[in-house]
PQR file with spaces between the fields and no chain letter, atoms N, CA, C, O and H, PARSE charges and radii, in Angstrom:
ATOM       1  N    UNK     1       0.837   -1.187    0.000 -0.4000 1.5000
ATOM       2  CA   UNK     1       0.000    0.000    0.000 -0.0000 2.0000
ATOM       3  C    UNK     1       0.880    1.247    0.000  0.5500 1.7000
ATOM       4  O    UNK     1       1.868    1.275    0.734 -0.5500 1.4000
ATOM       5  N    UNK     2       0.512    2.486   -0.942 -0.4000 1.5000
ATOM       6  CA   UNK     2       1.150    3.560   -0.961 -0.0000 2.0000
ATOM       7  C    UNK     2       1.030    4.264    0.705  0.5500 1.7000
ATOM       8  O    UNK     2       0.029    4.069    1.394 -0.5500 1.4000
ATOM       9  H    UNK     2      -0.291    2.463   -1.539  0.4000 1.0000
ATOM      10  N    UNK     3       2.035    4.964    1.112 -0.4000 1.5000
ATOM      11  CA   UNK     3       1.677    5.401    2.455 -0.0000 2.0000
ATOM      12  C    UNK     3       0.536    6.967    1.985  0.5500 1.7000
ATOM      13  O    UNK     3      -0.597    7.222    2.395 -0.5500 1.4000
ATOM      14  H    UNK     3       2.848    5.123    0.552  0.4000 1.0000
ATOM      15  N    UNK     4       1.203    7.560    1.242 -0.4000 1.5000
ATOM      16  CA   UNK     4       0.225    8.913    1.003 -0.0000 2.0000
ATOM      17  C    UNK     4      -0.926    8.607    0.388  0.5500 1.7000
ATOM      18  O    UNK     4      -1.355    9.486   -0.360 -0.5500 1.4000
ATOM      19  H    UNK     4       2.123    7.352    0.909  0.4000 1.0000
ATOM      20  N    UNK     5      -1.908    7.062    0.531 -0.4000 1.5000
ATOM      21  CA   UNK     5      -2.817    7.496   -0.562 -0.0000 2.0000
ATOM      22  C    UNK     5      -3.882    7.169    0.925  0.5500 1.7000
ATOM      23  O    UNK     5      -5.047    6.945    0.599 -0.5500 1.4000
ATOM      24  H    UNK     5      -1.560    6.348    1.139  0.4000 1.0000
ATOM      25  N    UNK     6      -3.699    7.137    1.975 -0.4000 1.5000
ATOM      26  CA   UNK     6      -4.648    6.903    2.743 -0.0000 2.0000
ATOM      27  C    UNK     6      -4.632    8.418    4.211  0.5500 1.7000
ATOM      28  O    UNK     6      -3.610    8.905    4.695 -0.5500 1.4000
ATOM      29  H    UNK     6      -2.752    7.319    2.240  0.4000 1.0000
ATOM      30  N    UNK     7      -5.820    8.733    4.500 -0.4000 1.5000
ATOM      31  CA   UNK     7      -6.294   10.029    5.078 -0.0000 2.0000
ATOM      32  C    UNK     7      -5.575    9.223    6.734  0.5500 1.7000
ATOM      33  O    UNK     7      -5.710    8.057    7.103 -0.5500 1.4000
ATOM      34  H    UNK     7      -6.650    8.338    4.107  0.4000 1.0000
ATOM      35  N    UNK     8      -4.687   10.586    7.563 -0.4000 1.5000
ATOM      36  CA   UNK     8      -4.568   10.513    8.864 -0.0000 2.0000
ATOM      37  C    UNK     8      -5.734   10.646   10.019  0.5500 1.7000
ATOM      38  O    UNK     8      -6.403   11.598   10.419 -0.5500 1.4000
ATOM      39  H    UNK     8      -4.577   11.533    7.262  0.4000 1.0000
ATOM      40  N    UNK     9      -5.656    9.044   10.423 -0.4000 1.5000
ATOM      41  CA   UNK     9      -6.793    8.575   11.724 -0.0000 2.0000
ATOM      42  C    UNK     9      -5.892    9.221   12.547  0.5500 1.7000
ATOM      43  O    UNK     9      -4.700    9.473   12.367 -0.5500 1.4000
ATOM      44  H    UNK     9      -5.112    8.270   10.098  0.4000 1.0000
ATOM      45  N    UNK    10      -6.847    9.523   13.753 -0.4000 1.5000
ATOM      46  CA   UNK    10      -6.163   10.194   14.882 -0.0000 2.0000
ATOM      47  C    UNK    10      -7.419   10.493   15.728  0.5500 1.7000
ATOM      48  O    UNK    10      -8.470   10.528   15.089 -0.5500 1.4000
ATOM      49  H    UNK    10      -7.815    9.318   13.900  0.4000 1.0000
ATOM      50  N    UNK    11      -7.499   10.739   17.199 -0.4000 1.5000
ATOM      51  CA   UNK    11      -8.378   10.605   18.136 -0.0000 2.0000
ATOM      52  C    UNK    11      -8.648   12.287   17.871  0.5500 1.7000
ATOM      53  O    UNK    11      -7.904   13.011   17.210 -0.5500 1.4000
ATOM      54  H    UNK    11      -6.645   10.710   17.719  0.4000 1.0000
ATOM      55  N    UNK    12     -10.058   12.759   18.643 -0.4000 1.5000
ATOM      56  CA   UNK    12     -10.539   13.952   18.224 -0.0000 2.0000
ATOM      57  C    UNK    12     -11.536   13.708   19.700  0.5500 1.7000
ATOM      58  O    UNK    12     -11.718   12.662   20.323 -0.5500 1.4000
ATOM      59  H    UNK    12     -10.663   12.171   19.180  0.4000 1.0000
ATOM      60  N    UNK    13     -12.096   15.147   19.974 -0.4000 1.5000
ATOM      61  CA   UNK    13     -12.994   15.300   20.144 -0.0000 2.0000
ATOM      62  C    UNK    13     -14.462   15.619   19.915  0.5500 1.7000
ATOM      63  O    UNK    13     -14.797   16.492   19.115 -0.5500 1.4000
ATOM      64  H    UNK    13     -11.948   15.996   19.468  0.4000 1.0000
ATOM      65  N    UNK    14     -15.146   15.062   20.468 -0.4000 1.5000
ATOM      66  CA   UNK    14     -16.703   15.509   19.754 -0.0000 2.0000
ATOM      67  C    UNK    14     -17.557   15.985   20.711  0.5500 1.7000
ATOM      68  O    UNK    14     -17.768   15.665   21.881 -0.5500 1.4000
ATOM      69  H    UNK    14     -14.874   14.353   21.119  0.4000 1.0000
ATOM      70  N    UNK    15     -18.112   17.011   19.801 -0.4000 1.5000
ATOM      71  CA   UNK    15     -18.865   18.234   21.299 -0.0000 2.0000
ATOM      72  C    UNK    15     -20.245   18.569   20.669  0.5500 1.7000
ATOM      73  O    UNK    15     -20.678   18.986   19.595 -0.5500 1.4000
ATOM      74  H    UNK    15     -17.941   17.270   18.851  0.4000 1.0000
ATOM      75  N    UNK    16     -20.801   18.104   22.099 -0.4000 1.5000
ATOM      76  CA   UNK    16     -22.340   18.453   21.743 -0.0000 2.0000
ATOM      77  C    UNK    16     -22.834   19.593   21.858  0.5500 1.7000
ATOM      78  O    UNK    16     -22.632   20.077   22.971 -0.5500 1.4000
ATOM      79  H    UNK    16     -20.450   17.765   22.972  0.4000 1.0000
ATOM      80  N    UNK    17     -23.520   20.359   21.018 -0.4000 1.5000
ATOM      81  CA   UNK    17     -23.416   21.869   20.530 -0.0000 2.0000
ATOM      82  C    UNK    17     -24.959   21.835   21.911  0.5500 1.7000
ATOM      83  O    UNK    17     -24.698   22.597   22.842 -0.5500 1.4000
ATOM      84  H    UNK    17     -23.683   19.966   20.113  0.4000 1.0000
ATOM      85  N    UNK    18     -25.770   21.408   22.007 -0.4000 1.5000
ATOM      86  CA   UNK    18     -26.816   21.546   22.928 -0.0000 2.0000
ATOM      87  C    UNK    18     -26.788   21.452   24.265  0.5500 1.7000
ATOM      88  O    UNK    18     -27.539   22.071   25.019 -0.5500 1.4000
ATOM      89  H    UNK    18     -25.983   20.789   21.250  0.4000 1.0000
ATOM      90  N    UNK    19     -25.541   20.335   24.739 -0.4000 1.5000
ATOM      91  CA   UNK    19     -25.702   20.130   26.144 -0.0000 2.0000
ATOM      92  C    UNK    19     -24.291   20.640   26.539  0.5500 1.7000
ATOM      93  O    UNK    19     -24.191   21.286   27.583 -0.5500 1.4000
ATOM      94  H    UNK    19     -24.931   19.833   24.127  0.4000 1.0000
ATOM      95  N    UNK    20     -23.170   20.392   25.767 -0.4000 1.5000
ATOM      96  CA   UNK    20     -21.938   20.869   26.274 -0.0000 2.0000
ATOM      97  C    UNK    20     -21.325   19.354   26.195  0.5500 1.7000
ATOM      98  O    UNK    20     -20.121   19.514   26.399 -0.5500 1.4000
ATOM      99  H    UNK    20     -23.250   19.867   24.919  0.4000 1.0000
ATOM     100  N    UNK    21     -21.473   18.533   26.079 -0.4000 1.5000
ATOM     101  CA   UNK    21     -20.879   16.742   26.639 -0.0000 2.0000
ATOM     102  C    UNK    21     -19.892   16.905   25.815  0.5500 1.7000
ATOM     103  O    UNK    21     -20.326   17.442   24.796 -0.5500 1.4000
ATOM     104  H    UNK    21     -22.450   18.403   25.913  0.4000 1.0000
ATOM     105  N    UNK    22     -18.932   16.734   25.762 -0.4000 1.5000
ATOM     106  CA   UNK    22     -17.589   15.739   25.109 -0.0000 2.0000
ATOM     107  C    UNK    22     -16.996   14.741   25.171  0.5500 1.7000
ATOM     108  O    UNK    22     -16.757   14.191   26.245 -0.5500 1.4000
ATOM     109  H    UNK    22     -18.579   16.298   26.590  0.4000 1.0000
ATOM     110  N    UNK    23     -16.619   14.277   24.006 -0.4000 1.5000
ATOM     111  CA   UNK    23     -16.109   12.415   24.438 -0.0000 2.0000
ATOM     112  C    UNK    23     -15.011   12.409   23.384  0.5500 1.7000
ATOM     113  O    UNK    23     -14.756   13.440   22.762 -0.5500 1.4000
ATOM     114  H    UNK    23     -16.813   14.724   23.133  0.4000 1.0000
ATOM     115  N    UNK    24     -14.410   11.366   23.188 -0.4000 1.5000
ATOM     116  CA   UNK    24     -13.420   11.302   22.434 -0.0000 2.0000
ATOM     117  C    UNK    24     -13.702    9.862   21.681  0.5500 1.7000
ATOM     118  O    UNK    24     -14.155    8.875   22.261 -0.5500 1.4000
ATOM     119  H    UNK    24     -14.618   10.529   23.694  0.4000 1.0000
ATOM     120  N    UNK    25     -13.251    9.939   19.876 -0.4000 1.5000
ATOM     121  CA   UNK    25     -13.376    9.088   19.417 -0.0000 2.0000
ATOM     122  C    UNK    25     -12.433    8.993   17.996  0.5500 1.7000
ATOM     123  O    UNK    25     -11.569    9.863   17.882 -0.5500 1.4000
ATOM     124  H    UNK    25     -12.883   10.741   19.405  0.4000 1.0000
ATOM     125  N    UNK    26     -12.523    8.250   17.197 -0.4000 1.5000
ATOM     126  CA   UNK    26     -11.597    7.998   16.255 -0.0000 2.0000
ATOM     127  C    UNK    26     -11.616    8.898   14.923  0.5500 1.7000
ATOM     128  O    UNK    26     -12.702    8.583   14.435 -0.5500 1.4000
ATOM     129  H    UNK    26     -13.225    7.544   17.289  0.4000 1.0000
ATOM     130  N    UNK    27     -11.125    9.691   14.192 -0.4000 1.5000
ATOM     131  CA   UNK    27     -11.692   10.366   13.092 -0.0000 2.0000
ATOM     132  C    UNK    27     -10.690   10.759   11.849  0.5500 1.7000
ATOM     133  O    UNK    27      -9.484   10.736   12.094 -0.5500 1.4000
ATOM     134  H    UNK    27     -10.243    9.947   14.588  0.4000 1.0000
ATOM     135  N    UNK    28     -11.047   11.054   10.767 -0.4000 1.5000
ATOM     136  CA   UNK    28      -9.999   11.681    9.948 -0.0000 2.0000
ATOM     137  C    UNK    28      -9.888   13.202   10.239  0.5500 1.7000
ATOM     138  O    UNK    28      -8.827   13.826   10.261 -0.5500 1.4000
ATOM     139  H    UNK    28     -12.026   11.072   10.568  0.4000 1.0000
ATOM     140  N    UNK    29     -10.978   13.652   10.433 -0.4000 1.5000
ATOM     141  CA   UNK    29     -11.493   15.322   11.059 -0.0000 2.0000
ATOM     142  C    UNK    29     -10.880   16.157   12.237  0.5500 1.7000
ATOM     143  O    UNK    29     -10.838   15.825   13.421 -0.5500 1.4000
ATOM     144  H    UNK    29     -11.840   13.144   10.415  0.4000 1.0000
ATOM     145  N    UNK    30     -10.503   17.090   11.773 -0.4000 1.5000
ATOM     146  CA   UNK    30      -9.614   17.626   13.378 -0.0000 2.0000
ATOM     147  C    UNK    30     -10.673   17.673   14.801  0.5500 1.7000
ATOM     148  O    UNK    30     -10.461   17.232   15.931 -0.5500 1.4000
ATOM     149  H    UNK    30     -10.537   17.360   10.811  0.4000 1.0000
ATOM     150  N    UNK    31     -11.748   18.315   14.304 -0.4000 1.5000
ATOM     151  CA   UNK    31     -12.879   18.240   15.501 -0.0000 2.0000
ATOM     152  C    UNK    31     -14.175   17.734   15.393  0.5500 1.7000
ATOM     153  O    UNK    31     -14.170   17.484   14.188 -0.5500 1.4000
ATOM     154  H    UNK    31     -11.920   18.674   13.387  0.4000 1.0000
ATOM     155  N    UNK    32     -15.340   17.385   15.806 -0.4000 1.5000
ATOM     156  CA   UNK    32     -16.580   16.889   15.754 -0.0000 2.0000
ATOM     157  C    UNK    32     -17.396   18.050   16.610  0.5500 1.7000
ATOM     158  O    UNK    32     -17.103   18.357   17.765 -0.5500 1.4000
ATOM     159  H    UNK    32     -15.344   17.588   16.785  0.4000 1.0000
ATOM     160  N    UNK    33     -18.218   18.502   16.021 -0.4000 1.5000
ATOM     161  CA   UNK    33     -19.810   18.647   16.502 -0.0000 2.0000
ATOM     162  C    UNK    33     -20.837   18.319   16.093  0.5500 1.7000
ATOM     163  O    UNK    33     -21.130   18.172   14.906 -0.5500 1.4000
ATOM     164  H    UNK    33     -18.456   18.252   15.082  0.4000 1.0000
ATOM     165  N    UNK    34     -21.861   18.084   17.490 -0.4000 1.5000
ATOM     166  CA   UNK    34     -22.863   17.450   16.657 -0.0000 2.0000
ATOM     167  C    UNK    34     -24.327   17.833   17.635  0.5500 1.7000
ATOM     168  O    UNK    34     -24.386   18.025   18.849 -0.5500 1.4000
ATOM     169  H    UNK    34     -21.624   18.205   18.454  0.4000 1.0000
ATOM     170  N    UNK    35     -25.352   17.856   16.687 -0.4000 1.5000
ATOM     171  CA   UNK    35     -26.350   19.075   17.684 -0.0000 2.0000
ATOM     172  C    UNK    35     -26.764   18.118   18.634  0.5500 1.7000
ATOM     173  O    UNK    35     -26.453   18.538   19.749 -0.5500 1.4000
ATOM     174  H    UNK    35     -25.305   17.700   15.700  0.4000 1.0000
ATOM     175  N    UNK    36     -27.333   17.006   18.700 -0.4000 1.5000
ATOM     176  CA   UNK    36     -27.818   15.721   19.782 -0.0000 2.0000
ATOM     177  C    UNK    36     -26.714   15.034   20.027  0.5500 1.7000
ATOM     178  O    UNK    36     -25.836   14.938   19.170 -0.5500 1.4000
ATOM     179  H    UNK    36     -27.585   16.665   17.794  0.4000 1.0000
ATOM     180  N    UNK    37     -26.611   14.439   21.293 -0.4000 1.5000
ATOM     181  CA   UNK    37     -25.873   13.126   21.478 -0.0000 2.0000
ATOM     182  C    UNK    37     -26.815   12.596   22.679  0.5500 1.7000
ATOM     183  O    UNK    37     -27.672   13.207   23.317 -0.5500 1.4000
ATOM     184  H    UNK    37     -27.324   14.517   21.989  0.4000 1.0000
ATOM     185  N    UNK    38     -26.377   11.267   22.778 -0.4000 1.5000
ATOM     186  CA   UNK    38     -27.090   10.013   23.997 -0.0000 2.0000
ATOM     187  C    UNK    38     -27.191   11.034   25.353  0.5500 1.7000
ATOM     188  O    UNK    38     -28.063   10.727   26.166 -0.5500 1.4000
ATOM     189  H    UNK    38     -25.680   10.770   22.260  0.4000 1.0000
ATOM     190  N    UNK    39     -26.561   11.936   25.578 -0.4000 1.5000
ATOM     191  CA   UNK    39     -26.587   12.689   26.872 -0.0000 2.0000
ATOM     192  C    UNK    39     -28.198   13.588   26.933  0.5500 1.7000
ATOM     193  O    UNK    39     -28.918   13.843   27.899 -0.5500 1.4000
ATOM     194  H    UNK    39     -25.853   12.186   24.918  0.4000 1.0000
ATOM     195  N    UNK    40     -28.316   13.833   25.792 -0.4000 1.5000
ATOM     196  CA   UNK    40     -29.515   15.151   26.034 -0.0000 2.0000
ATOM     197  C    UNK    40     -30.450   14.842   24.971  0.5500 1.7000
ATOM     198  O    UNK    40     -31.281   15.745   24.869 -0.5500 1.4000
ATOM     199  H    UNK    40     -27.731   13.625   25.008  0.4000 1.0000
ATOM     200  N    UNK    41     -30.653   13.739   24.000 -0.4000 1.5000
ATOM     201  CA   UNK    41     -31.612   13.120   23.699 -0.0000 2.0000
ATOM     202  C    UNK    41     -32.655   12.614   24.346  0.5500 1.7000
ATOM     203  O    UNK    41     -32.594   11.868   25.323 -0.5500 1.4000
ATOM     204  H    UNK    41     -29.978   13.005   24.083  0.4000 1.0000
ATOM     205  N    UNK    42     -33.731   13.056   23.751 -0.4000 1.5000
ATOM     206  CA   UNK    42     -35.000   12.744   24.930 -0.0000 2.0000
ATOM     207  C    UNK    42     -35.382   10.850   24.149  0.5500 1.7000
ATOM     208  O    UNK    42     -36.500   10.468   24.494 -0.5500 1.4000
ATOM     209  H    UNK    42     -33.781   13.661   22.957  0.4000 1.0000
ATOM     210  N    UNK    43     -34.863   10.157   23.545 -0.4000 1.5000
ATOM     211  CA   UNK    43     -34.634    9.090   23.030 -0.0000 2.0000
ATOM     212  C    UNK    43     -34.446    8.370   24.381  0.5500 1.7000
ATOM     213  O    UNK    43     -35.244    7.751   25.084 -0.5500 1.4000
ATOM     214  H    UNK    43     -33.955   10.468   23.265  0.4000 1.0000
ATOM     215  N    UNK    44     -32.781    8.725   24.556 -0.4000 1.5000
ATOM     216  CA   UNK    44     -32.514    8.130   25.726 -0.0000 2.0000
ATOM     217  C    UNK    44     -31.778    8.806   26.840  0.5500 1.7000
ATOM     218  O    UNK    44     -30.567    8.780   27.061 -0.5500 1.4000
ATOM     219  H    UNK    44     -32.133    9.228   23.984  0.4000 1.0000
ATOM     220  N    UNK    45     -32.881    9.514   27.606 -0.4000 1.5000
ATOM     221  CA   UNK    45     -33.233   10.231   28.506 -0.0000 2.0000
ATOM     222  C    UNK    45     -34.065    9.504   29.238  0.5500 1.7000
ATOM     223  O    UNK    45     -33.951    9.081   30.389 -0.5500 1.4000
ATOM     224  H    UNK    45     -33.864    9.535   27.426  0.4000 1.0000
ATOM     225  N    UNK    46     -35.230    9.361   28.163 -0.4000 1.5000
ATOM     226  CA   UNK    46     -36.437    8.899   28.851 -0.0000 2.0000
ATOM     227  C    UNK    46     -37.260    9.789   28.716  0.5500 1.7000
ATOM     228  O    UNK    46     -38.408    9.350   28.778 -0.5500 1.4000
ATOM     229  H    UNK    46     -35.322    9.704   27.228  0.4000 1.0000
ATOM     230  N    UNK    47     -37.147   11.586   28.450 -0.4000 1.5000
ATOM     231  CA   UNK    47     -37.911   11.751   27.938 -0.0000 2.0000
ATOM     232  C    UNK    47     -38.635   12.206   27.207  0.5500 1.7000
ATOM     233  O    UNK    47     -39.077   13.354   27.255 -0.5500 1.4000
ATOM     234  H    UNK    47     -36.214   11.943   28.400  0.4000 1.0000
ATOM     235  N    UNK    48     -38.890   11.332   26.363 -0.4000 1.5000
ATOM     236  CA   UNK    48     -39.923   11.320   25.215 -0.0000 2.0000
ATOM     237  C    UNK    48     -41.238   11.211   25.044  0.5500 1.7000
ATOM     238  O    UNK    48     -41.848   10.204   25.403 -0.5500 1.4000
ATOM     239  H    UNK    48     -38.531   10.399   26.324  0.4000 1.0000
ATOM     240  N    UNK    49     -41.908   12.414   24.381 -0.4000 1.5000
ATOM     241  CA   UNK    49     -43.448   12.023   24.485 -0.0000 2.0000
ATOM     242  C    UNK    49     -43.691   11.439   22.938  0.5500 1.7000
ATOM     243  O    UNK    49     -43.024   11.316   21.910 -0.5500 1.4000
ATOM     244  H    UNK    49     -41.413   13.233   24.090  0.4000 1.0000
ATOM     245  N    UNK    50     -45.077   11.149   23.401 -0.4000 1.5000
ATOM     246  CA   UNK    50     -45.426   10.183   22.057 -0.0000 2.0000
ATOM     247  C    UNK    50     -46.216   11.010   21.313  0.5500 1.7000
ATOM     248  O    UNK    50     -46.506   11.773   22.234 -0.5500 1.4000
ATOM     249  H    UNK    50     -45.619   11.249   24.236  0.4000 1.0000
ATOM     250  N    UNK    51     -46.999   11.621   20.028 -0.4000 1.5000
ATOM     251  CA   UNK    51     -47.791   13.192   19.820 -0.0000 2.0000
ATOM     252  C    UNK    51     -48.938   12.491   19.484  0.5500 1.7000
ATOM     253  O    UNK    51     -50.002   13.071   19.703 -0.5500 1.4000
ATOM     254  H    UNK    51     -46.763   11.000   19.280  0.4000 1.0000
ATOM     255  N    UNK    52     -48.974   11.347   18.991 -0.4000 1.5000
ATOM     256  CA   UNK    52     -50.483   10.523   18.510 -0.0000 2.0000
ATOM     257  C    UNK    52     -50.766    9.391   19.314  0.5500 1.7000
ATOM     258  O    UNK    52     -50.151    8.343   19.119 -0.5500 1.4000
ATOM     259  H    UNK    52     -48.110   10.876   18.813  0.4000 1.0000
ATOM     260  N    UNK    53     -51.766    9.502   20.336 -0.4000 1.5000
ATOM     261  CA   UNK    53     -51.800    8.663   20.904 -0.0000 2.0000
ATOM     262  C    UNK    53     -53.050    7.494   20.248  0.5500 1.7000
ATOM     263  O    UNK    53     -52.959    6.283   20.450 -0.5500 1.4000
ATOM     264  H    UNK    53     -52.266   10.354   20.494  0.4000 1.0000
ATOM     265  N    UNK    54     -54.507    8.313   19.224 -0.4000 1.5000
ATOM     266  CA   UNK    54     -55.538    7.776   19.496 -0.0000 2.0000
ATOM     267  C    UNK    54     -55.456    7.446   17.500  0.5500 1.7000
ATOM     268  O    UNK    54     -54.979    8.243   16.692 -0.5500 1.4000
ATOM     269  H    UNK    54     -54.581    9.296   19.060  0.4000 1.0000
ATOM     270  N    UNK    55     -55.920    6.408   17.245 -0.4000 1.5000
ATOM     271  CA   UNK    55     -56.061    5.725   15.786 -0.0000 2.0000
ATOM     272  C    UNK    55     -57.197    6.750   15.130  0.5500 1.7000
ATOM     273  O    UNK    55     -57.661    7.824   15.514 -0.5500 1.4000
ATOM     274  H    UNK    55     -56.307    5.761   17.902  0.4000 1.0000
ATOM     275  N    UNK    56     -57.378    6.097   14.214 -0.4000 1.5000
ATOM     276  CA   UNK    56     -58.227    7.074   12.951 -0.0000 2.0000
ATOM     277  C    UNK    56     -59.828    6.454   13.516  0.5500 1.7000
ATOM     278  O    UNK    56     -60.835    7.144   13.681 -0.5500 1.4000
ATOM     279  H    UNK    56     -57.001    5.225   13.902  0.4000 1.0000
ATOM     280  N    UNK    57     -59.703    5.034   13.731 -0.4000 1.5000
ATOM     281  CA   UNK    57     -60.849    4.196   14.015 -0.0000 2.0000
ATOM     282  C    UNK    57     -61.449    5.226   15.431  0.5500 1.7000
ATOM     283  O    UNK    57     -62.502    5.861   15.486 -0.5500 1.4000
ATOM     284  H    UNK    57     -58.886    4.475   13.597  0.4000 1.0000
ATOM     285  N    UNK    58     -60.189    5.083   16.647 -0.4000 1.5000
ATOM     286  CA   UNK    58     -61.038    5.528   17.942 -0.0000 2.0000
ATOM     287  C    UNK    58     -61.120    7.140   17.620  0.5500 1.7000
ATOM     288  O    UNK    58     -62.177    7.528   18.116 -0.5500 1.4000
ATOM     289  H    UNK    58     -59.333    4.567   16.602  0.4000 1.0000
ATOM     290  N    UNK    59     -60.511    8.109   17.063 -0.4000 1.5000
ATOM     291  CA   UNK    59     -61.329    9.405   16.872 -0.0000 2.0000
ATOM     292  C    UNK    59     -62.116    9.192   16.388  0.5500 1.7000
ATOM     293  O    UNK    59     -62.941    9.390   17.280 -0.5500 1.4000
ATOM     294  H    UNK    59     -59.652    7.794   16.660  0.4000 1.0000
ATOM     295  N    UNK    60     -62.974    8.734   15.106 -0.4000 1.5000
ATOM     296  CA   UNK    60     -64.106    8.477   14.807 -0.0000 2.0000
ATOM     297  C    UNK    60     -65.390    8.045   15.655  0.5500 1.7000
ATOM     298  O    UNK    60     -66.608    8.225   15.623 -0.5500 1.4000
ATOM     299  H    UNK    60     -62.303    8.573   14.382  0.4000 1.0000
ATOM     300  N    UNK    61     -64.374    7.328   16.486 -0.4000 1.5000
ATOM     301  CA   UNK    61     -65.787    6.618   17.370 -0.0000 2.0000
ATOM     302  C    UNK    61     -65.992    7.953   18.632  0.5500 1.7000
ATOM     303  O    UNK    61     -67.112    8.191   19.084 -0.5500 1.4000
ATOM     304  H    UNK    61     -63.385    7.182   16.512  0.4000 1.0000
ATOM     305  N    UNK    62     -65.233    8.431   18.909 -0.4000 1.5000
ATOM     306  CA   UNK    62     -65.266    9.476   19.890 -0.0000 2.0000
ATOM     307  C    UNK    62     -66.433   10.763   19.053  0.5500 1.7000
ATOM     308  O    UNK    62     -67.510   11.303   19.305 -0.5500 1.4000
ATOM     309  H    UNK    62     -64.323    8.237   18.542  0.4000 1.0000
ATOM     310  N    UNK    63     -65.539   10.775   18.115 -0.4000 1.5000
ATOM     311  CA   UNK    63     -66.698   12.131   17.623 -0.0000 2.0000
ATOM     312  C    UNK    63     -68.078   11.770   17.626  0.5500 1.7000
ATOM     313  O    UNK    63     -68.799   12.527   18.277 -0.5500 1.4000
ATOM     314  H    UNK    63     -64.664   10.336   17.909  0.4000 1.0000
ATOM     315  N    UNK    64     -68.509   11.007   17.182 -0.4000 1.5000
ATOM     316  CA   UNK    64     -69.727    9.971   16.842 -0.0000 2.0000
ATOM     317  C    UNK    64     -70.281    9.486   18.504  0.5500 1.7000
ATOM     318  O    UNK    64     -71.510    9.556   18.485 -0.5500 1.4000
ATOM     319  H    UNK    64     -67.924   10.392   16.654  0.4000 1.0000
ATOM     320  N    UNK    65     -69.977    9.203   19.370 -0.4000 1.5000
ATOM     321  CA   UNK    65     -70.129    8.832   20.209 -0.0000 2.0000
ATOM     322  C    UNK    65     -70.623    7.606   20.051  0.5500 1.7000
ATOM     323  O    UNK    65     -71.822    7.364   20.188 -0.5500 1.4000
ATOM     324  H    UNK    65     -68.979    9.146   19.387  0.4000 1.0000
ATOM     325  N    UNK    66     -69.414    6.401   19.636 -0.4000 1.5000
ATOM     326  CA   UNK    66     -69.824    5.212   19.244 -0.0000 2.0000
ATOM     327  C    UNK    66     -68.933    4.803   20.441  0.5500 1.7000
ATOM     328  O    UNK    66     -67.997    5.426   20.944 -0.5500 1.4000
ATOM     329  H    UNK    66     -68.440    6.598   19.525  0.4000 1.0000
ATOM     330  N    UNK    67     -69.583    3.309   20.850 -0.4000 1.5000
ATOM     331  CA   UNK    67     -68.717    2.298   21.692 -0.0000 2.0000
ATOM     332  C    UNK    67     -68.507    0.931   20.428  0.5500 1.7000
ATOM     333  O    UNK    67     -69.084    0.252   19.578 -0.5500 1.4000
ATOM     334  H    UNK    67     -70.342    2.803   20.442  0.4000 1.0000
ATOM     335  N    UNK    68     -66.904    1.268   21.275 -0.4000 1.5000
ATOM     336  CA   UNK    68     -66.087    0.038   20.173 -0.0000 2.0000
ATOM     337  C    UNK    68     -66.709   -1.581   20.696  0.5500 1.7000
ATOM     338  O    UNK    68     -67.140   -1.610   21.849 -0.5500 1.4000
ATOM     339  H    UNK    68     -66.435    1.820   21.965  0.4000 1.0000
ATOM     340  N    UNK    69     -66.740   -2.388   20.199 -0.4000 1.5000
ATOM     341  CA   UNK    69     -67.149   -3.538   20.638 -0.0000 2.0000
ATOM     342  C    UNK    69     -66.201   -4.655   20.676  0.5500 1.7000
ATOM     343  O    UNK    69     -66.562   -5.757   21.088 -0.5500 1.4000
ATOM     344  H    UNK    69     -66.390   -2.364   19.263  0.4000 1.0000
């Protein structure tokens, strides 16, 4: 293998532009940012809301004032 035809790996940091977290990981890139990471994600946080809770079927039956059977 030519030595100049491949990009310099080297450890970096990566910084989360939202919470402040930094960690260190492997890269060709002098630095990393990145707007989410596992720290301040409501993914995995825990928390996450859900925005649709009710189907097309049970609003229908709600407006209507039907009982599902």
């Amino acid at each position: 293998m030519k030595k100049e035809g491949h990009p310099n790996y080297k450890t970096v940091t990566v910084t989360c532009i939202t919470c402040g977290n930094t960690f260190q990981t492997g890269s060709t890139l002098d630095e990393i940012r990145v707007d989410t990471c596992s720290n301040c994600h409501p993914f995995y946080t825990g928390k996450q809301r859900f925005a649709q809770t009710d189907g097309r079927v049970g609003r229908f039956m709600k407006k209507y004032n039907m009982e599902q059977k």
